[in-house]
KOLGUVO-974052 format. One record per residue (C-alpha): residue number from 1; residue in one letter; x, y, z. Coordinates in steps of 0.2 Angstrom, whole numbers. Example, Ala and Ser with C-alpha at 12.3 -4.5 7.8 and 13.67 -1.06 7.14 Angstrom:
pt k:1; r:a; u:62; v:-22; w:39
pt k:2; r:s; u:68; v:-5; w:36
REM end
This chain:
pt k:1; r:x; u:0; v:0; w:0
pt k:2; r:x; u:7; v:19; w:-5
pt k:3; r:x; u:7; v:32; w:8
pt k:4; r:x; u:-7; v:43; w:-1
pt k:5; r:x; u:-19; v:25; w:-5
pt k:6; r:x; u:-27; v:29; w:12
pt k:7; r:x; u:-29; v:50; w:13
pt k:8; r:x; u:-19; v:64; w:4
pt k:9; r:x; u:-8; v:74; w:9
pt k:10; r:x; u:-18; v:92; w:5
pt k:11; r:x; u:-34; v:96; w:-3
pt k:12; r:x; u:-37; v:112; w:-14
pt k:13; r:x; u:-53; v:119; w:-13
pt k:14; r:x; u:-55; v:131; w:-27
pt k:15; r:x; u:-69; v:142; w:-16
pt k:16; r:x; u:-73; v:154; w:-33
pt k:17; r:x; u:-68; v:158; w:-50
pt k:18; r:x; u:-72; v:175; w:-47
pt k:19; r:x; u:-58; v:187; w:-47
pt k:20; r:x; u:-54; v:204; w:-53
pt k:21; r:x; u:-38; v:198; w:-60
pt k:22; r:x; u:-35; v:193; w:-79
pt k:23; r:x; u:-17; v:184; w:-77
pt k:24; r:x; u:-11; v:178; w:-93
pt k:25; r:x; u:-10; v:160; w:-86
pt k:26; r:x; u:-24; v:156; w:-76
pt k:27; r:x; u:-30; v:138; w:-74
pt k:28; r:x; u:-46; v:144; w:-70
pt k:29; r:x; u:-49; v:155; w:-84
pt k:30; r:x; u:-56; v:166; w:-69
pt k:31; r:x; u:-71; v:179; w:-72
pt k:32; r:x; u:-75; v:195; w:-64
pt k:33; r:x; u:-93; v:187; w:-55
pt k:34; r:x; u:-97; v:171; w:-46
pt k:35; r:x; u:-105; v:159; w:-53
pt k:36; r:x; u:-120; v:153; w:-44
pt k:37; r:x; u:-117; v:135; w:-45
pt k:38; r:x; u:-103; v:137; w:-33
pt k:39; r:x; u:-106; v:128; w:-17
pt k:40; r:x; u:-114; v:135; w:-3
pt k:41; r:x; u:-110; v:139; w:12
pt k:42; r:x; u:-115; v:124; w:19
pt k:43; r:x; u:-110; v:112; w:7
pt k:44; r:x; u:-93; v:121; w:11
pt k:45; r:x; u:-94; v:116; w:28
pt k:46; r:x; u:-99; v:99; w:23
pt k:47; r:x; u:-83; v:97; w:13
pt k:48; r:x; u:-74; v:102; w:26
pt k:49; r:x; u:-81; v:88; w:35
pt k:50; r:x; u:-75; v:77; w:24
pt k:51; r:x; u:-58; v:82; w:23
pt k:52; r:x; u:-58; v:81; w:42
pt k:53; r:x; u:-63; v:65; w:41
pt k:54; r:x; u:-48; v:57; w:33
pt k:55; r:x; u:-41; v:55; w:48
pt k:56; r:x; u:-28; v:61; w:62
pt k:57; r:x; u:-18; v:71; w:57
pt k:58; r:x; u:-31; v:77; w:44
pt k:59; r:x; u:-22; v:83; w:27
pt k:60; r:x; u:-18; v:102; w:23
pt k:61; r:x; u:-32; v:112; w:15
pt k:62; r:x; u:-29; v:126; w:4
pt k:63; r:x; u:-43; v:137; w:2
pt k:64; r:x; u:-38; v:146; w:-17
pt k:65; r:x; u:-49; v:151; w:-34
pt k:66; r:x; u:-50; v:163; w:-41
pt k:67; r:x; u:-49; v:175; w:-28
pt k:68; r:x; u:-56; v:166; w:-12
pt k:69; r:x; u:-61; v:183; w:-5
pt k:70; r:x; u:-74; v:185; w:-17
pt k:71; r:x; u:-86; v:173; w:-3
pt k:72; r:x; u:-92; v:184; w:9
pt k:73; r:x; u:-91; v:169; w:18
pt k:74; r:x; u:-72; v:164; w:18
pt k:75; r:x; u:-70; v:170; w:35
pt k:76; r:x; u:-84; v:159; w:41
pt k:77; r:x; u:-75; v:144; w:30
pt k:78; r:x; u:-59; v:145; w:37
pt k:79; r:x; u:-66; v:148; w:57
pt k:80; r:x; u:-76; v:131; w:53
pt k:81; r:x; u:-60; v:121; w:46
pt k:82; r:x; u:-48; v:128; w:61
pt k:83; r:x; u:-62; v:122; w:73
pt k:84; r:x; u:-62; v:104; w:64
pt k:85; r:x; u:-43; v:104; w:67
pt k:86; r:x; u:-38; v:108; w:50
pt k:87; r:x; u:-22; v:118; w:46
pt k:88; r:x; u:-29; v:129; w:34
pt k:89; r:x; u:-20; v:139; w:20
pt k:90; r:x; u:-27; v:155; w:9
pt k:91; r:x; u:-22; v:160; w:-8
pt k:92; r:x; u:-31; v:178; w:-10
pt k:93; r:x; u:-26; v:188; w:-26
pt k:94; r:x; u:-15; v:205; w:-26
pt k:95; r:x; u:-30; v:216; w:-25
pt k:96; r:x; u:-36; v:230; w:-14
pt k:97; r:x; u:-49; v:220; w:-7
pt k:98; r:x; u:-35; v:211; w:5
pt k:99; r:x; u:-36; v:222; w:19
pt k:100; r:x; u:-28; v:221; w:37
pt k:101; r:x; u:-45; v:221; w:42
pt k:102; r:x; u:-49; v:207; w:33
pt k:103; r:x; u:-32; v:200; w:37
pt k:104; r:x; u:-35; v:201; w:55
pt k:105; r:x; u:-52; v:193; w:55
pt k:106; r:x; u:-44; v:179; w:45
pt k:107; r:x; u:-29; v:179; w:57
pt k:108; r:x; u:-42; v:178; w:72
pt k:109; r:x; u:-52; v:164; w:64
pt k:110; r:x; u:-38; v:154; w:63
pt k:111; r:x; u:-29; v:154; w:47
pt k:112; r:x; u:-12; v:145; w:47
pt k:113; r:x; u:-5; v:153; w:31
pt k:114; r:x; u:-7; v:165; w:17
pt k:115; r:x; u:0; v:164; w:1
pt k:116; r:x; u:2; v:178; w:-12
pt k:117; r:x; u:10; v:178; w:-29
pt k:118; r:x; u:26; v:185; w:-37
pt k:119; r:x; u:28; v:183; w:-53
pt k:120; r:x; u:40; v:197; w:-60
pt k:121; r:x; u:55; v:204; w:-53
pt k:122; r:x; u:48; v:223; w:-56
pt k:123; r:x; u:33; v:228; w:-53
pt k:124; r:x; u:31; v:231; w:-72
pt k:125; r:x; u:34; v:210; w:-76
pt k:126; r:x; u:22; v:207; w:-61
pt k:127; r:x; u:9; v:217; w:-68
pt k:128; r:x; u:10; v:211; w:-86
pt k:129; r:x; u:10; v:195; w:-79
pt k:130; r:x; u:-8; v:197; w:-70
pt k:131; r:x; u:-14; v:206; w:-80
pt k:132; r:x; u:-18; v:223; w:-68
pt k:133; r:x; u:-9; v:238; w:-67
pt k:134; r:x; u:-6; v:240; w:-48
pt k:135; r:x; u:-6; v:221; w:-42
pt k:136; r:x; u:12; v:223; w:-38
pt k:137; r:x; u:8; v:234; w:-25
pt k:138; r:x; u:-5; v:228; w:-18
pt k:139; r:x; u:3; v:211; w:-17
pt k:140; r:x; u:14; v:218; w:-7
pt k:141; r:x; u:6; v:228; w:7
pt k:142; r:x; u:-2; v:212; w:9
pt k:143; r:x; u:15; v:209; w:14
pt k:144; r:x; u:17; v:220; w:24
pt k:145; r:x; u:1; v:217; w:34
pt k:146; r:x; u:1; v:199; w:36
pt k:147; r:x; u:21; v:202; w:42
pt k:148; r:x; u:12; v:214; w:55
pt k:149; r:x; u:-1; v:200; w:60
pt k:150; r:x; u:14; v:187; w:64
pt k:151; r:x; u:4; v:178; w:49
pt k:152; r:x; u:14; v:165; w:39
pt k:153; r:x; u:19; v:169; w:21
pt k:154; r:x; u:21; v:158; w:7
pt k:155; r:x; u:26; v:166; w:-8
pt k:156; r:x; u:22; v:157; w:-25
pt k:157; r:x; u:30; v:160; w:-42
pt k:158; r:x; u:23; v:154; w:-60
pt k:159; r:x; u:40; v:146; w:-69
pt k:160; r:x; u:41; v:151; w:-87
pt k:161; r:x; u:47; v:158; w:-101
pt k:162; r:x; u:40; v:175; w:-96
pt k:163; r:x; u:47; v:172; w:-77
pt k:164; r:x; u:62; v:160; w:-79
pt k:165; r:x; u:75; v:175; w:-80
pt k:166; r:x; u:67; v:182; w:-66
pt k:167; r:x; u:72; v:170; w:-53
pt k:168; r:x; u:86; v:175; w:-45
pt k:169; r:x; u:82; v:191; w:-40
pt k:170; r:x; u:65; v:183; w:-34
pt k:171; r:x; u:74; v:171; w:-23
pt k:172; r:x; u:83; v:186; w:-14
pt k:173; r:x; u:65; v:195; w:-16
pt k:174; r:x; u:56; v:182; w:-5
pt k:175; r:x; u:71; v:181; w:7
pt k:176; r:x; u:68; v:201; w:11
pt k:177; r:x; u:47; v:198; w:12
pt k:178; r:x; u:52; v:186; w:26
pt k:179; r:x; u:43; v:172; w:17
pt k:180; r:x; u:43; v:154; w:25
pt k:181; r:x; u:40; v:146; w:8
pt k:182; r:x; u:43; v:148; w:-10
pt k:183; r:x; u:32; v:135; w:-21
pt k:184; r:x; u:37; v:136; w:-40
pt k:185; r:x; u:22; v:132; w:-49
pt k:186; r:x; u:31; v:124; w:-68
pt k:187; r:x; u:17; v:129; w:-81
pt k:188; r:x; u:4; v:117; w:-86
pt k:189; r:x; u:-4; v:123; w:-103
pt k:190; r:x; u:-22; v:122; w:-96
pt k:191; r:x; u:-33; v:138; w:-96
pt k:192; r:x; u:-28; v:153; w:-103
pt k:193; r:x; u:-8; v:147; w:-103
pt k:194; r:x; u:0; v:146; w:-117
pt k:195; r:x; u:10; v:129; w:-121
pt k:196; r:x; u:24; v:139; w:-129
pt k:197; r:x; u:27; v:147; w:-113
pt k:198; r:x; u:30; v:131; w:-103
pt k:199; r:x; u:49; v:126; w:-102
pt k:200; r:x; u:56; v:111; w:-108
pt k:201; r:x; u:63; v:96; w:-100
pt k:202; r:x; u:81; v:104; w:-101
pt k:203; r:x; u:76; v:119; w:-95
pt k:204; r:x; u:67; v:113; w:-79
pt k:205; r:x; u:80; v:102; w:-75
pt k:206; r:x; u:93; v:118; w:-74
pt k:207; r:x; u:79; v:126; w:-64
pt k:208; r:x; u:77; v:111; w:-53
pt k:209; r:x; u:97; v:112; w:-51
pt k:210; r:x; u:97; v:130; w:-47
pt k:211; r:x; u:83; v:128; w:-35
pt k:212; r:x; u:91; v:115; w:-25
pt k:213; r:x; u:106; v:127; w:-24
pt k:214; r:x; u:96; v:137; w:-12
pt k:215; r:x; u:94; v:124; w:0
pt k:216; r:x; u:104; v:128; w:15
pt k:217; r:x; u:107; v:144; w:10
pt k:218; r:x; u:92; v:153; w:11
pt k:219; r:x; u:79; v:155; w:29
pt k:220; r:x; u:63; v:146; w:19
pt k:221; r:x; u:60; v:131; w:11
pt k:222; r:x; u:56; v:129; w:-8
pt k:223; r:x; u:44; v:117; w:-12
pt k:224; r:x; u:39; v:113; w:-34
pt k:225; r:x; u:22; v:111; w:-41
pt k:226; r:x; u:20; v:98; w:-57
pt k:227; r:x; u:40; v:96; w:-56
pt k:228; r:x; u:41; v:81; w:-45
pt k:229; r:x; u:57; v:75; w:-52
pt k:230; r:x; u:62; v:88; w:-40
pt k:231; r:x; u:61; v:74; w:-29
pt k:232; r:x; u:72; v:63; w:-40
pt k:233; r:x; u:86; v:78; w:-42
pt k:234; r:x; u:85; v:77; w:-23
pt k:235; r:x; u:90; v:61; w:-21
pt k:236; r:x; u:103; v:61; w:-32
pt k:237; r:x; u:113; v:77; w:-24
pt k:238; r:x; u:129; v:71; w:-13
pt k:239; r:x; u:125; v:70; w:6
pt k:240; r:x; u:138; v:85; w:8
pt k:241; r:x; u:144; v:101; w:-2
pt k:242; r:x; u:131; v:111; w:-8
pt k:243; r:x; u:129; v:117; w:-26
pt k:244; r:x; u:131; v:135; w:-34
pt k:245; r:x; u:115; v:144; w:-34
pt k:246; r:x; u:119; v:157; w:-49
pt k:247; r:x; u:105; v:160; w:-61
pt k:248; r:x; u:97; v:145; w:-68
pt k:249; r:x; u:103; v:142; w:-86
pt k:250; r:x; u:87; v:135; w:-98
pt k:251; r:x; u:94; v:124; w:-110
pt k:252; r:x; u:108; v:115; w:-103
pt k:253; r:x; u:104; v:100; w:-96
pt k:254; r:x; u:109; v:97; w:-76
pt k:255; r:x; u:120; v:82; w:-71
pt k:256; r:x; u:111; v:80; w:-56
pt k:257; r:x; u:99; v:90; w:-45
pt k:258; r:x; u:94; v:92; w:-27
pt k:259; r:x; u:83; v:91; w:-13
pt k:260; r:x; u:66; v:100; w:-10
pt k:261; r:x; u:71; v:109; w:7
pt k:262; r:x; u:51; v:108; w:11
pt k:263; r:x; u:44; v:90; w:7
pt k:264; r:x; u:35; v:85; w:21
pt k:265; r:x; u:28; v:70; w:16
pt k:266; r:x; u:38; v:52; w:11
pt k:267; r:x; u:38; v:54; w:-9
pt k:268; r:x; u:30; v:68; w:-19
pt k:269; r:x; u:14; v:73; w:-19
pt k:270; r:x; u:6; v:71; w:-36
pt k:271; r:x; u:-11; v:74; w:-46
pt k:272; r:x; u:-23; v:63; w:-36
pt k:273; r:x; u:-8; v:54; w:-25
pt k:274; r:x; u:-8; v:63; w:-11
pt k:275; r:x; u:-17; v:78; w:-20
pt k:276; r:x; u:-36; v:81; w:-20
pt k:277; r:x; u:-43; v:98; w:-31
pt k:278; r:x; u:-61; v:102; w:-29
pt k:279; r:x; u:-67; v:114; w:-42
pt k:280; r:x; u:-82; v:129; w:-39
pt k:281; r:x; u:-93; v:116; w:-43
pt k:282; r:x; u:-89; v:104; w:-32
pt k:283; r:x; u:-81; v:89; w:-45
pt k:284; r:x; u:-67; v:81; w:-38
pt k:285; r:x; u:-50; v:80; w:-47
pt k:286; r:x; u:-33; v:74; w:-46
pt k:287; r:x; u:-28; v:92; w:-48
pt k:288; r:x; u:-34; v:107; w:-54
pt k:289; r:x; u:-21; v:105; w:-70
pt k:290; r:x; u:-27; v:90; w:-73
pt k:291; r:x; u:-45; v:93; w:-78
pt k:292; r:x; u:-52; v:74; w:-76
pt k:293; r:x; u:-68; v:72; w:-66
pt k:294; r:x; u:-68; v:57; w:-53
pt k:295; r:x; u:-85; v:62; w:-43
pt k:296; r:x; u:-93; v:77; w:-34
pt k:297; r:x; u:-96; v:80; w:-17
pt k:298; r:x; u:-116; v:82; w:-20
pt k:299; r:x; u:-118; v:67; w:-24
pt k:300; r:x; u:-103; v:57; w:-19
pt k:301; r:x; u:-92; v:53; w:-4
pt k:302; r:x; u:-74; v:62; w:-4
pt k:303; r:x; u:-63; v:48; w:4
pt k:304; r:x; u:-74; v:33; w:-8
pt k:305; r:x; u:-67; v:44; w:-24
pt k:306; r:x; u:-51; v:47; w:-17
pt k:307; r:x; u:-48; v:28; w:-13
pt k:308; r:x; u:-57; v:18; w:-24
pt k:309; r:x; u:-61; v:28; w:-42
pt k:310; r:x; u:-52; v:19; w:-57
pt k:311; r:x; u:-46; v:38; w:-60
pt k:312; r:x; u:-36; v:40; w:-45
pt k:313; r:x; u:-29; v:23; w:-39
pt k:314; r:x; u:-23; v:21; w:-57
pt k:315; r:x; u:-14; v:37; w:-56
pt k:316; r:x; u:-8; v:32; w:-38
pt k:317; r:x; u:-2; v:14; w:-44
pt k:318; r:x; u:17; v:18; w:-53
pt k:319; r:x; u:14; v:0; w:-63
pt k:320; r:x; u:2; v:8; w:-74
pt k:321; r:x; u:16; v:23; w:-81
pt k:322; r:x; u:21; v:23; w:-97
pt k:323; r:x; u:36; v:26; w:-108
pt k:324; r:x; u:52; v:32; w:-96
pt k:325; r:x; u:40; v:35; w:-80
pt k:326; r:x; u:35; v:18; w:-80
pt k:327; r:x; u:54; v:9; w:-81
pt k:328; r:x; u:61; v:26; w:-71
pt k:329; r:x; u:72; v:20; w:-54
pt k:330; r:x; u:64; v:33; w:-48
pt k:331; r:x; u:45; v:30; w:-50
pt k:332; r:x; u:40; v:28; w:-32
pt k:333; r:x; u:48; v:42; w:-26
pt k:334; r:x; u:43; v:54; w:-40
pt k:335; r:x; u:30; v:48; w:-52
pt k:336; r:x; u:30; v:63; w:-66
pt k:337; r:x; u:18; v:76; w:-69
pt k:338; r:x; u:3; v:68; w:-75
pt k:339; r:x; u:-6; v:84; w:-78
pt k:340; r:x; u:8; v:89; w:-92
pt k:341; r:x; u:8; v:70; w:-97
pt k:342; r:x; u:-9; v:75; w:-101
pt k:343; r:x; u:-9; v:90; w:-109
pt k:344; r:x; u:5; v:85; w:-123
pt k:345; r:x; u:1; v:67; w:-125
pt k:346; r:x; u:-18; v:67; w:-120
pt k:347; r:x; u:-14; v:53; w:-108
pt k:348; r:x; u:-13; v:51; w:-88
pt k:349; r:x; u:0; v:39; w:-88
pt k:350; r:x; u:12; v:44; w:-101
pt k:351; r:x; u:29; v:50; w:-98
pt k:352; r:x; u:34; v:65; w:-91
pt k:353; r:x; u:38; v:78; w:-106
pt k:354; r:x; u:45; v:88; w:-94
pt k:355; r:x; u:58; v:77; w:-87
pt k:356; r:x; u:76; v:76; w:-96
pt k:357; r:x; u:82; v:61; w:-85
pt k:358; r:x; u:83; v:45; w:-95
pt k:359; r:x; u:81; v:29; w:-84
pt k:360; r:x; u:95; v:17; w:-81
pt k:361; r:x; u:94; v:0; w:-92
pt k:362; r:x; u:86; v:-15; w:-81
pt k:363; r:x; u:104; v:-22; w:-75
pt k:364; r:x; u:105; v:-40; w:-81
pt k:365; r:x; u:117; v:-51; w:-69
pt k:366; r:x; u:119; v:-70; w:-73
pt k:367; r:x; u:127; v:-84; w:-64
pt k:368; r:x; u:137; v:-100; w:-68
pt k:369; r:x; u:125; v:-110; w:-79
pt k:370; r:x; u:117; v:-96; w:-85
pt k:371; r:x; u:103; v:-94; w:-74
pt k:372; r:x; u:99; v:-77; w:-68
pt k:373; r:x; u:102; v:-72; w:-48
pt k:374; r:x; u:98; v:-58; w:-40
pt k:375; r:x; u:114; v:-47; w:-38
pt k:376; r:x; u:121; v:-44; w:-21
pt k:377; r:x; u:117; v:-31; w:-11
pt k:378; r:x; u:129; v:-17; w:-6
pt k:379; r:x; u:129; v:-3; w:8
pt k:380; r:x; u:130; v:9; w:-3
pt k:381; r:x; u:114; v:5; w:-13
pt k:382; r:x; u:107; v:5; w:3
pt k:383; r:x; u:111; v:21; w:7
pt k:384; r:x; u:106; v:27; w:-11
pt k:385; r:x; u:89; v:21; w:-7
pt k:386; r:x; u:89; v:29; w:11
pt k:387; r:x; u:93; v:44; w:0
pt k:388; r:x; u:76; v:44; w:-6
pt k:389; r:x; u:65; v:46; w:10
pt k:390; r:x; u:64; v:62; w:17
pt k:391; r:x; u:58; v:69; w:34
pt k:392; r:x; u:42; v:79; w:31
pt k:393; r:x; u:45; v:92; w:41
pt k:394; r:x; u:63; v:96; w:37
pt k:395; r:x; u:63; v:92; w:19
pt k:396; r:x; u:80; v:83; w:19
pt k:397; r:x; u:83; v:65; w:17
pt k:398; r:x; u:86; v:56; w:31
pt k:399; r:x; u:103; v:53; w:27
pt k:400; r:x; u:106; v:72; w:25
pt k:401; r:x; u:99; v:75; w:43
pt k:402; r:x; u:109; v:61; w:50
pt k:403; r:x; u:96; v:49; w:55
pt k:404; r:x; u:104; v:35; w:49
pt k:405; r:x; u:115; v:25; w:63
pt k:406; r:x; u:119; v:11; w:56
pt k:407; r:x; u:115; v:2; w:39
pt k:408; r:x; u:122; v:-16; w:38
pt k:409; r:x; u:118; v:-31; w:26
pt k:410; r:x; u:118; v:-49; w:30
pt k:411; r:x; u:116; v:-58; w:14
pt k:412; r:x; u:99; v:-54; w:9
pt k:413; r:x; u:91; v:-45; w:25
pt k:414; r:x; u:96; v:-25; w:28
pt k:415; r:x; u:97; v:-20; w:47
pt k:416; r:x; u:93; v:-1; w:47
pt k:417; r:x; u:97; v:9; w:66
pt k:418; r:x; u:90; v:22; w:65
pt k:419; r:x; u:83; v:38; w:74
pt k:420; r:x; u:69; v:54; w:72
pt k:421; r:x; u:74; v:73; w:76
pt k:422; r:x; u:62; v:71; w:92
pt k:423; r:x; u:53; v:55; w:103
pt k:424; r:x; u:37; v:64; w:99
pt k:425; r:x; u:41; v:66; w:81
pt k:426; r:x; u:23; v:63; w:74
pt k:427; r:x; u:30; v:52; w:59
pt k:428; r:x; u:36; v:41; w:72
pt k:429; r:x; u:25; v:25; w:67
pt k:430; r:x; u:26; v:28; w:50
pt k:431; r:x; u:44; v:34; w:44
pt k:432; r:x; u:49; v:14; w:45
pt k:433; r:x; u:38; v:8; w:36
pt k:434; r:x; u:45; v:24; w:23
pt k:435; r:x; u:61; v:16; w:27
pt k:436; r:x; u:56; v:-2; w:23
pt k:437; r:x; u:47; v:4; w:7
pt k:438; r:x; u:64; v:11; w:1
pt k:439; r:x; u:76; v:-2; w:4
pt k:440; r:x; u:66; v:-15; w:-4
pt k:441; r:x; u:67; v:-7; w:-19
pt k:442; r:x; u:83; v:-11; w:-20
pt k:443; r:x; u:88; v:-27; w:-30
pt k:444; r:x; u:91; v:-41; w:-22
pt k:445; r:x; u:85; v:-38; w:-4
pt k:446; r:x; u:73; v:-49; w:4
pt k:447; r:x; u:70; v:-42; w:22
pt k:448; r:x; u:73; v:-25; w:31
pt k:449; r:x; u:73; v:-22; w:49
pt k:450; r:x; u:70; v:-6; w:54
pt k:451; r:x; u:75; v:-1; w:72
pt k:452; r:x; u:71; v:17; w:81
pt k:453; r:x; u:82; v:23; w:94
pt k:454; r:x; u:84; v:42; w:104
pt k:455; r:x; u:102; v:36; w:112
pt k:456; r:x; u:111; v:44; w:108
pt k:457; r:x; u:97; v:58; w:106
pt k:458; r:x; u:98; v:67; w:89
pt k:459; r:x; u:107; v:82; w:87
pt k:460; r:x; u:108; v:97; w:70
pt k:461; r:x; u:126; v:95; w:70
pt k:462; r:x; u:123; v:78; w:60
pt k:463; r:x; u:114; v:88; w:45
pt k:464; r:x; u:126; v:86; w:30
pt k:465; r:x; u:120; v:97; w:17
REM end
């Protein structure tokens, strides 16, 4: 069983469509008015319900749109889903109407994070970008207030053609705006983006690289969306030295990446593995770049979609992937984006276009007589595969953190001593399991005992970045 087949790991709720707005990318092709088939208040409530009900701990919710402060209600909304126990995220656009009083109210109801968008290095690129003469400065008195309210910030970026040269000085930009969180979002051309201005596979891996430079370097963590080989460049970057973070360099390819410095879940989280979109409407999706319709929550249970519809256990099984996803080393841990699979190739489960790594041939190892054997295993694959599991609060592997105490192999069973950063670490009855998953992958191995230990107690002088 994966770690998303039971519950994701975050639900969107795209609240609206309704936003004064008129970015030259938007998913939702968003409009100036509501539409009145948007769910009510109290079918919002009910969702919220439902995403509750996953279970403990309950996944993150993002209340986004359009412009989620186009529902007189949102306040309401986010009181009702901090009451349920929910760690609730906003995503309001860079308008007028995002006041500090409505900041504070939001503050006061519980909200756990906001998130507002850069997308330009001036405020002339910004504005181009979104359409709206004055969106850059707006976007950043929002800033400024929710800094004042002690309010989280998230701070995400559109990666494209338009944006990609921009990068750098946004990385020092969200630095200064005391951000916790930069997420790159890699353009999906869905809505009103344009496929000319997505990057190619080259160019996101040199972005990826760049990216992963940062970590380390830089006071907030940098998370991707619809890039999770993200996660594979991760696993591949040494346990120690850290790479240059220049500007990215579109067009040449990278020969290895890094680590996201914010996963906090076991693998990436990927359309409909881990990730849930409601629209407006209420139909639930794998994401909202991925415009397939499993159910709605009118008529239909939230959790029975998410678990049992064809459309997402397929997209949650990596033995249904084609082409190079589907023979990738790295298919567990990152999967591809299957909304750009989508897009170009008009199939789920294609390859990832967007992805310039090219899979290692299945090794082929033959004893005397000519039968084939399993090859034997070695620490250092072992550690490889340690490599890939990350701590989900950290964002590093647990080799980079130092978790790892010990990793020995006798004949075909791996013994793994092993520790968290704290006793009450709340992964602390799943991480093994994380662990096992890993190690198993690895050719030849049979068994994998997984022992937890606090003696000696963890300390961030073992961190090797």
């Amino acid at each position: 069983m994966g770690p998303f087949d039971r519950a994701p790991f975050i639900v969107i709720w795209e609240t609206t469509r309704a936003c004064a707005l008129a970015c030259v990318h938007c998913r939702a092709e968003a409009v100036p008015q509501r539409d009145p088939r948007e769910l009510t208040t109290d079918e919002g409530r009910a969702l919220l319900d439902r995403v509750a009900a996953f279970g403990d701990p309950p996944p993150l919710l993002v209340l986004t749109g359009g412009d989620p402060l186009r529902r007189p209600d949102i306040v309401d909304l986010v009181a009702y889903g901090s009451h349920l126990g929910l760690s609730v995220s906003l995503t309001p656009s860079g308008t007028a109407a995002v006041t500090e009083g409505r900041l504070r109210a939001l503050r006061e109801a519980g909200l756990a994070r906001l998130a507002v968008s850069l997308d330009g290095a001036t405020a002339e690129a910004h504005d181009a970008f979104r359409g709206v003469v004055g969106s850059h400065h707006h976007t950043l008195k929002i800033v400024e207030r929710a800094r004042a309210l002690r309010l989280p910030l998230q701070i995400n970026t559109t990666v494209c053609r338009r944006t990609v040269g921009d990068l750098p000085v946004l990385a020092r930009q969200v630095e200064s705006l005391g951000a916790v969180l930069w997420a790159l979002f890699f353009l999906i051309p869905v809505g009103r983006a344009e496929a000319g201005q997505a990057l190619g596979a080259a160019e996101i891996e040199a972005v990826l690289e760049w990216a992963a430079g940062l970590g380390g370097r830089v006071p907030f963590g940098v998370k991707t969306t619809e890039a999770p080989h993200f996660h594979r460049v991760m696993a591949q970057r040494p346990t120690s030295g850290t790479s240059r973070a220049g500007a990215p360099q579109p067009g040449r390819p990278a020969p290895s990446a890094a680590r996201d410095t914010i996963r906090r879940a076991g693998r990436a989280v990927t359309d409909g593995n881990g990730f849930v979109f409601i629209d407006h409407t209420g139909n639930i999706c794998p994401s909202g770049f991925l415009p397939l319709v499993a159910g709605n929550v009118r008529s239909d249970d939230l959790a029975i979609v998410y678990r049992e519809s064809a459309l997402f256990a397929g997209l949650r099984d990596p033995a249904q992937l084609g082409g190079r996803c589907g023979r990738c080393e790295f298919r567990d841990v990152c999967g591809g984006s299957r909304a750009r699979a989508f897009a170009v190739a008009g199939d789920a489960l294609a390859e990832d276009p967007g992805c310039a790594w090219q899979p290692a041939p299945p090794a082929a190892v033959a004893i005397a007589g000519g039968s084939d054997a399993a090859p034997p295993v070695s620490e250092a694959a072992v550690m490889q595969a340690l490599g890939t599991v990350f701590d989900p609060e950290l964002g590093m592997s647990i080799v980079q953190l130092g978790l790892v105490y010990d990793a020995r192999v006798r004949d075909r069973t791996v013994g793994i001593t092993m520790t968290l950063t704290a006793p009450g670490c709340p992964i602390h009855d799943v991480m093994p399991d994380w662990v096992r998953a890993a190690v198993m992958r690895v050719p030849g191995v049979e068994a994998v005992d997984v022992t937890l230990t606090f003696e000696p107690p963890w300390t961030p002088d073992r961190i090797t970045i």
